[in-house]
N, C-alpha and C positions, 0 to 999 in steps of 0.2 A: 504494500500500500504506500511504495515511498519512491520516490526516485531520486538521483544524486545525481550531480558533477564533480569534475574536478575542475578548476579553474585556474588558469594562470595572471601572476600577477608580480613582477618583481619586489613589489612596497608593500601587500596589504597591512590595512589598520583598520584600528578598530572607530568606533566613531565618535561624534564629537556630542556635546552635550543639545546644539542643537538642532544635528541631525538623530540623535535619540527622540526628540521630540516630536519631528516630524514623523518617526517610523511608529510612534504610540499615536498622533493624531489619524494616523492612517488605516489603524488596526481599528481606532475608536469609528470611524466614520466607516468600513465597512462592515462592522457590528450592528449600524446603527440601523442595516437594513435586512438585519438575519438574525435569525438563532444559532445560529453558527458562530464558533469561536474562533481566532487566530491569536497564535504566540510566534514570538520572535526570542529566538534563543542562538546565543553569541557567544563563542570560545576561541581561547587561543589555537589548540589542536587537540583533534578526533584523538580519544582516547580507543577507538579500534581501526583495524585497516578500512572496513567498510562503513561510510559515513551513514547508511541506511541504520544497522546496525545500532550507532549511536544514538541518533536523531529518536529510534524508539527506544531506546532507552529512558530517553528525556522526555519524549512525548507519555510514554504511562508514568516514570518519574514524580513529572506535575501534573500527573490524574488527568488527563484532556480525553481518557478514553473515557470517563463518567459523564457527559454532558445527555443529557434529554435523548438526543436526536443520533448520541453518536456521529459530530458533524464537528468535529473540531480539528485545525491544521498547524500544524505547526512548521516555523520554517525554521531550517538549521545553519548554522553558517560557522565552519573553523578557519578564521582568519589563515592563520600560518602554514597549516596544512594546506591552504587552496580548496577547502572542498565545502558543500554543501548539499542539503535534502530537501526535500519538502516531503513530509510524511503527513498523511491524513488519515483518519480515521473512517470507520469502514461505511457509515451512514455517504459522505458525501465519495468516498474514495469510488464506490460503484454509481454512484448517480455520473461523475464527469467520467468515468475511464479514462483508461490509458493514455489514448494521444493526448487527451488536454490535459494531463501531469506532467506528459513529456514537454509539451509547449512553454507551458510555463518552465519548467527547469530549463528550456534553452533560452530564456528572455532573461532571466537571468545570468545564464552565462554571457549570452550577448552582453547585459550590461555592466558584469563582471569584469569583462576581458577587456573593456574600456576604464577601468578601475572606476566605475561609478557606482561602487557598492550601494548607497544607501536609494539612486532614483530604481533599480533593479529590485529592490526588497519592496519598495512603496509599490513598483507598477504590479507585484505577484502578491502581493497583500489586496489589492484595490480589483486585480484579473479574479484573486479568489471571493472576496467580497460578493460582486458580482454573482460567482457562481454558487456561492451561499445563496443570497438571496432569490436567485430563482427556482431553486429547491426546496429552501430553510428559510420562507420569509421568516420577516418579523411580526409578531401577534404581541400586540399590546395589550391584551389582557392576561399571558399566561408569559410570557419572556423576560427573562433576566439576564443579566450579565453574569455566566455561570464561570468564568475564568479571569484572572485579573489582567488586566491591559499592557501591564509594564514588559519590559523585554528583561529577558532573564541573562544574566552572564554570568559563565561558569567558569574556569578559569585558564 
């Protein structure tokens, strides 16, 4: 339920306090139109070879498998190592399949590979958003915000 890249990058970093903010306004605004959750989860380097691996480590981890709907994404990113995931959960993982996991992880490497780490997280934060919401709208009388917003960094 997860797909990875490797990414090259001579410099990667990590980011700044107010592109952290932009990457939570963006998680908050495509929340805003789903039951669907997304986390942003940030490390120096993948504690195993395969970043899949990882990423669910972290995604059950921080419980993202308990939501409602089973609708929760998380995206993974190890700076140093070059790699990243996008692992989903099984609710929305079969609603988009395959190719549009693979898409998004190549829009990302696209924006990777131009070392524009933070517009490549926002645009697959806002791509997933989207594809929450046409599956996972939002219902105002029964939804909440079952996961916290902030970005998680490990070390």
């Amino acid at each position: 339920m997860a797909f990875f890249r490797r990414f090259s990058s001579s410099a990667a970093r990590y980011i700044s306090h107010s592109d952290n903010d932009r990457i939570i306004d963006a998680i908050r605004t495509a929340e805003t139109r789903t039951s669907g959750e997304v986390r942003v989860f940030f490390e120096s380097r993948c504690r195993f070879v395969n970043p899949i691996d990882r990423a669910a480590e972290v995604f059950f981890g921080l419980q993202m498998d308990r939501t409602h709907h089973r609708n929760g994404v998380l995206v993974y990113v190890a700076f140093k190592d070059r790699q990243f995931a996008i692992f989903a959960d099984e609710g929305i993982y079969r609603e988009m399949g395959t190719d549009y996991w693979n898409a998004e992880a190549g829009k990302m490497l696209s924006s990777f590979a131009k070392n524009d780490y933070v517009e490549g997280i926002i645009t697959v934060i806002h791509d997933i958003g989207e594809a929450l919401q046409s599956h996972f709208p939002y219902d105002q009388k029964g939804d909440k915000n079952e996961l916290p917003d902030d970005i998680v960094f490990g070390k």
